[in-house]
N, C-alpha and C positions, 0 to 999 in steps of 0.2 A: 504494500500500500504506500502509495506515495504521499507524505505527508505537506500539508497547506506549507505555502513561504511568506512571510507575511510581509518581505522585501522594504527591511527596513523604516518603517514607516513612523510605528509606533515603538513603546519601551515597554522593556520587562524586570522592574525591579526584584532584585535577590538581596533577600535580606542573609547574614552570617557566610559572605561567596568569596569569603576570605580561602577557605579551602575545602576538601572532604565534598557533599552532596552541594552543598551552596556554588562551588565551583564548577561541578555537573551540571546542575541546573543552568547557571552562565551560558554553558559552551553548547547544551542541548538548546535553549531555547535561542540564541546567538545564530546557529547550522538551523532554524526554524524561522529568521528572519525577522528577529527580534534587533532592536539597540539594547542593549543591556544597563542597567544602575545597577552598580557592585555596592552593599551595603556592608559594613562590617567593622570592628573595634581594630583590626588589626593589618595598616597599614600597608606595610608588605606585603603581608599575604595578595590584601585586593591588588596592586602593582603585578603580582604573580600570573592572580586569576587574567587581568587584563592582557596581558603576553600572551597569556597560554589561547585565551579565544581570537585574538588579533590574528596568532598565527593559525590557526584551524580557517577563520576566514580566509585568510591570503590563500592557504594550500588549497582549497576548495575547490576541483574542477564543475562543481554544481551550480560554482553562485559567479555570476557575469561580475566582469569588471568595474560597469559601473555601480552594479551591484555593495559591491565591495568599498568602493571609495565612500559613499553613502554611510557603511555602518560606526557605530559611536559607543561608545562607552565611557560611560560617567561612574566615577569612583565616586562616593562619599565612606570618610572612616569618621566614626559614629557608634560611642557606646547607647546600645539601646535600654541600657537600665536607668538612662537620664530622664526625669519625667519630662525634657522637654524632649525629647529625640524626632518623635515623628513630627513635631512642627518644624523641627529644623532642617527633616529629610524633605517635608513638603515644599518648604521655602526655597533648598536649593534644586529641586525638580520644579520647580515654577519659572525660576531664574533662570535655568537652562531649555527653557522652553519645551520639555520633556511631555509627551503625551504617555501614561502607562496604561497601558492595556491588562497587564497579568504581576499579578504579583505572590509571590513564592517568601511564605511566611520560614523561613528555613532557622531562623538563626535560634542556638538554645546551647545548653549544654547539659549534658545527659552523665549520669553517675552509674 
């Protein structure tokens, strides 16, 4: 089955896409024709995450070149145990003129 491209259009914010599933999710919904918001406390990591889908786009014989010049990624690092957090993710996906279509509640840590 071949799945919808959604050719860059819209966003798909990840919250926790510092690494693990949250980085999965980036790079699946990214190869699905998403822009991606990389959400997460830990800097680096998101710098990682962003590499690691930049280049799956580039390598991609599926997705046309202009395609490609088109796609974006917005990092915010962002502790979400801040009671202001989500107005501050909302403020800078405003700012950046971001439309989010899907959003992947990922971020937690598990014991």
């Amino acid at each position: 089955m071949k799945r919808r491209f959604n050719g860059f259009k819209t966003y798909a914010l990840i919250t926790g896409a510092a690494s693990g599933m949250g980085r999965i999710y980036a790079r699946e919904l990214a190869m699905m024709g998403y822009n991606i918001i990389a959400v997460d406390i830990n800097g680096k990591g998101l710098e990682e995450t962003a590499k690691t889908v930049r280049a799956e786009i580039e390598g991609s014989p599926e997705i046309s070149s202009e395609c490609r010049k088109a796609f974006s990624i917005l990092l915010i690092e962002q502790d979400l145990s801040a009671t202001d957090a989500a107005d501050r993710i909302f403020r800078k996906t405003e700012d950046a003129g971001c439309t989010v279509e899907v959003l992947v509640n990922n971020a937690g840590i598990m014991y």
